[in-house]
C-alpha positions as CSV (number, residue, x, y, z in Angstrom):
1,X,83.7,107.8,63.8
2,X,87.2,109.1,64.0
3,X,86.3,111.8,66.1
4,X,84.8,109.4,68.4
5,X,88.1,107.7,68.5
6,X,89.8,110.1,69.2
7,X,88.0,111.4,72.5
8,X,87.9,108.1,73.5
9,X,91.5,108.0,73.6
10,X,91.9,111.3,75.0
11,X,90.2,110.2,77.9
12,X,92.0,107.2,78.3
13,X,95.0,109.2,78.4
14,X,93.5,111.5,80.6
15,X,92.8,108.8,82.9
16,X,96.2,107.1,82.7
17,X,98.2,110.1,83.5
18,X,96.8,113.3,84.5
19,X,97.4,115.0,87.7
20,X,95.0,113.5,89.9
21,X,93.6,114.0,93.7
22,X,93.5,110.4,95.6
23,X,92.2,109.6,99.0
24,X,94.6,108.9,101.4
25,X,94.7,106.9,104.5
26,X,96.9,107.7,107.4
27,X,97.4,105.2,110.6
28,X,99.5,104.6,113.5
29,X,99.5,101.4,115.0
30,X,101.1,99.3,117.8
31,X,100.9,98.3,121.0
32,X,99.4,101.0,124.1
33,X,98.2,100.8,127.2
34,X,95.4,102.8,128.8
35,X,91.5,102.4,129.6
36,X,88.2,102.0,126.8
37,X,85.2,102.9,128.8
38,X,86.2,102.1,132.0
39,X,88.1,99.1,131.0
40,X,91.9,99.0,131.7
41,X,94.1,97.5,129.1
42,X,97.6,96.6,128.6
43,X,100.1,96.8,125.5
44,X,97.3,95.8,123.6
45,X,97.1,96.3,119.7
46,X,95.8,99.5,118.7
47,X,95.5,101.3,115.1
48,X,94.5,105.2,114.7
49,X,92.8,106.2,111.2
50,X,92.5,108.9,110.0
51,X,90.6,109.0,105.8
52,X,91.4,112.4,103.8
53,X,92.3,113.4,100.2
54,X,95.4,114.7,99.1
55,X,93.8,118.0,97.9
56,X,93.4,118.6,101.7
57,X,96.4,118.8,102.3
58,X,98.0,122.9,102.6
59,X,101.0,124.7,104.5
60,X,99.8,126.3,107.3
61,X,102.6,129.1,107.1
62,X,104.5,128.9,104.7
63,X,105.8,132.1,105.7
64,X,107.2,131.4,109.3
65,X,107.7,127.2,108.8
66,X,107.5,126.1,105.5
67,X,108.0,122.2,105.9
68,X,104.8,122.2,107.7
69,X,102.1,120.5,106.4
70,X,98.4,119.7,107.9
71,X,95.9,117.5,106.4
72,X,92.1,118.7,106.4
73,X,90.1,117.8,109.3
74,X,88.7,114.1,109.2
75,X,87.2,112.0,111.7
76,X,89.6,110.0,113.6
77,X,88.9,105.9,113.6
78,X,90.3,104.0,116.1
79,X,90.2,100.0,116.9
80,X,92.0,98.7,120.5
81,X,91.8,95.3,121.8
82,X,89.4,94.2,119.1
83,X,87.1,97.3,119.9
84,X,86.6,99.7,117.0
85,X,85.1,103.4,117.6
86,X,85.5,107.2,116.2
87,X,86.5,110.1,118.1
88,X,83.9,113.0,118.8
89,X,86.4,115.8,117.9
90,X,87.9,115.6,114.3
91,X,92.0,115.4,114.1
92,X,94.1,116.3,111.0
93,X,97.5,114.9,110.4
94,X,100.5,117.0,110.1
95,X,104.1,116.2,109.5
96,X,106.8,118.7,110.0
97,X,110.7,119.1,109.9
98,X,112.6,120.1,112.5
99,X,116.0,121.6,113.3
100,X,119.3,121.8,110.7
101,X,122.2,119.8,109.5
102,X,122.5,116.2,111.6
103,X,120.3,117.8,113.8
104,X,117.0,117.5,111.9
105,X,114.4,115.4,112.9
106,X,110.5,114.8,111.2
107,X,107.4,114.5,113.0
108,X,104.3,112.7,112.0
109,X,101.6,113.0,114.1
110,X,97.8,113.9,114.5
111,X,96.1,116.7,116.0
112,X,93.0,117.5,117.7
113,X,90.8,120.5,116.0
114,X,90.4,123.5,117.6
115,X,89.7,125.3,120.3
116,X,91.7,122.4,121.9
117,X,94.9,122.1,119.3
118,X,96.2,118.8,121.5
119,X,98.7,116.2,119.4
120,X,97.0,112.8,120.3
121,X,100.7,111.2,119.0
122,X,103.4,112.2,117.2
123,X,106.9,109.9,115.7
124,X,109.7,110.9,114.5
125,X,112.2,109.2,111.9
126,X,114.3,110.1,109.7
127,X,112.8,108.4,106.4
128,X,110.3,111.1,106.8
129,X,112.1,113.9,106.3
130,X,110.7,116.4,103.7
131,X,107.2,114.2,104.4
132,X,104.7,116.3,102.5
133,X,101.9,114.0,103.2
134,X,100.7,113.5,99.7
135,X,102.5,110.6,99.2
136,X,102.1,106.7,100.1
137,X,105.0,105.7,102.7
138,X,105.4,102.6,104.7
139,X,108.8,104.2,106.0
140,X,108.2,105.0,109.5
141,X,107.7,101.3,111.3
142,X,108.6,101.1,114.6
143,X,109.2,104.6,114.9
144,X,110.1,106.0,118.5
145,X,107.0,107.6,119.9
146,X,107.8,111.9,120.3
147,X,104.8,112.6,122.5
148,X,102.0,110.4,123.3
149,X,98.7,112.9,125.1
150,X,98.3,110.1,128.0
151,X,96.3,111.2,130.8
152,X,93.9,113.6,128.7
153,X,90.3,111.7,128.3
154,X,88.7,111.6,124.7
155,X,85.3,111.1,123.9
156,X,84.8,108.7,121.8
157,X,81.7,106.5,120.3
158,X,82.9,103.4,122.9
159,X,83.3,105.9,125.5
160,X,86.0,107.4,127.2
161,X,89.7,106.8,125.7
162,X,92.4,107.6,128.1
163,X,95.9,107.0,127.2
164,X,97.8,105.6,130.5
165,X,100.9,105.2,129.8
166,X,103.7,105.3,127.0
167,X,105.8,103.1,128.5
168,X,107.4,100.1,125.7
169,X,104.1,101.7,123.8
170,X,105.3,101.4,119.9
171,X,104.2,103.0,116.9
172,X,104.3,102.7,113.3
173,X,103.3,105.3,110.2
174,X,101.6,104.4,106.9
175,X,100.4,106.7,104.3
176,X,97.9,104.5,102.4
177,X,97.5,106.2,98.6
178,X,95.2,105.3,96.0
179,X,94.8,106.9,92.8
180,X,91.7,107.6,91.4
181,X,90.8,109.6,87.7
182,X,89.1,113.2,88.4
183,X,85.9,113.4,87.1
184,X,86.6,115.5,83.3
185,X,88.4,112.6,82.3
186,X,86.2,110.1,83.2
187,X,83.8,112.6,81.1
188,X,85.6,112.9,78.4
189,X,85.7,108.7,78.2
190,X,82.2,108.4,78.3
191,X,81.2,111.4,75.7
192,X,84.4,109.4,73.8
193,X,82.6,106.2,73.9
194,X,78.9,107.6,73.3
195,X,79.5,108.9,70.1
196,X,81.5,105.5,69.2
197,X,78.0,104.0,70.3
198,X,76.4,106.4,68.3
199,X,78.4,106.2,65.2
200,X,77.7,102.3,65.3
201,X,74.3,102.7,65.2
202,X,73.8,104.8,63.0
203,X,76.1,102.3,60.0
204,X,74.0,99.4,61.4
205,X,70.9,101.5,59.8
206,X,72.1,101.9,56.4
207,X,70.7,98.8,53.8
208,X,72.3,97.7,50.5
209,X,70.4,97.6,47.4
210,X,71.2,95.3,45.0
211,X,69.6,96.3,41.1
């Protein structure tokens, strides 16, 4: 029975506060102006999602630039105007560093997957300097928008995305993290718990005799 205990708690533990993976959400959103399948529209709300897990995330080259970081390929989500869709080509998020001194400036931004390699958008702001993108931020709001790929046509489930113009376009970055336990802990809870189970059963069966 102690025994039982005992792995019990160690998974609890385990659960509370070992090093975990988490899903992570990353968005842009704002107000753009282009065309949805033939249909023009105008500084209308728009949010960009892209779903991943923080074990994606790696350094390209650590070698040659080592505050870059890319996220693994995902597909990219998108809702404009009240129209939601994905993109055919997958996208990962990257965030990067640039420059020294008061001269640095960080970029958040996602990118198409090869053979192409186009940024759809990028931001910069200074809260996200050093931005590995493992972590949940809600920093970047309002952020000026570095590059916006307007002109270039996606494909997308809603048909043709082209961004028109970048004009009083506005964009904001959130990191959306949420924690989850790896699986050998929750293992080691329920092996924890079983034997508890077991243990129980097993005092239920024994009988007093009385002479």
């Amino acid at each position: 029975m102690r025994t039982a205990f005992m792995v019990a708690a160690l998974g609890l533990l385990a659960v509370g506060s070992g090093a975990q993976a988490a899903p992570i959400v990353y968005s842009f959103s704002g107000q753009i102006s282009g065309a949805l399948n033939g249909q023009a529209f105008s500084l209308s709300d728009y949010t960009l999602s892209l779903a991943t897990d923080t074990d994606t995330v790696f350094q390209p080259r650590p070698d040659f630039r080592p505050s870059l970081y890319n996220s693994g390929l995902a597909t990219l989500s998108f809702t404009i105007n009240g129209v939601s869709g994905t993109f055919a080509t997958q996208f990962n998020a990257f965030s990067v560093t640039l420059g020294s001194g008061s001269g640095q400036r960080a970029l958040v931004g996602f990118t198409e997957a090869e053979p192409f390699g186009n940024d759809l958008i990028d931001v910069r702001d200074p809260g996200l300097l050093g931005y590995d993108l493992k972590t949940g931020i809600v920093s970047a709001s309002n952020s000026p928008i570095n590059f916006l790929n307007f002109g270039t046509t996606f494909q997308t489930s809603a048909g043709e995305l082209i961004f028109l113009d970048d004009y009083d376009a506005s964009a904001t970055f959130r990191a959306s993290l949420s924690a989850v336990p790896e699986p050998a802990s929750w293992a080691m809870l329920l092996v924890g718990f079983g034997l508890m189970g077991a243990a129980i059963r097993r005092r239920a069966k024994v009988t007093v005799r009385y002479a």
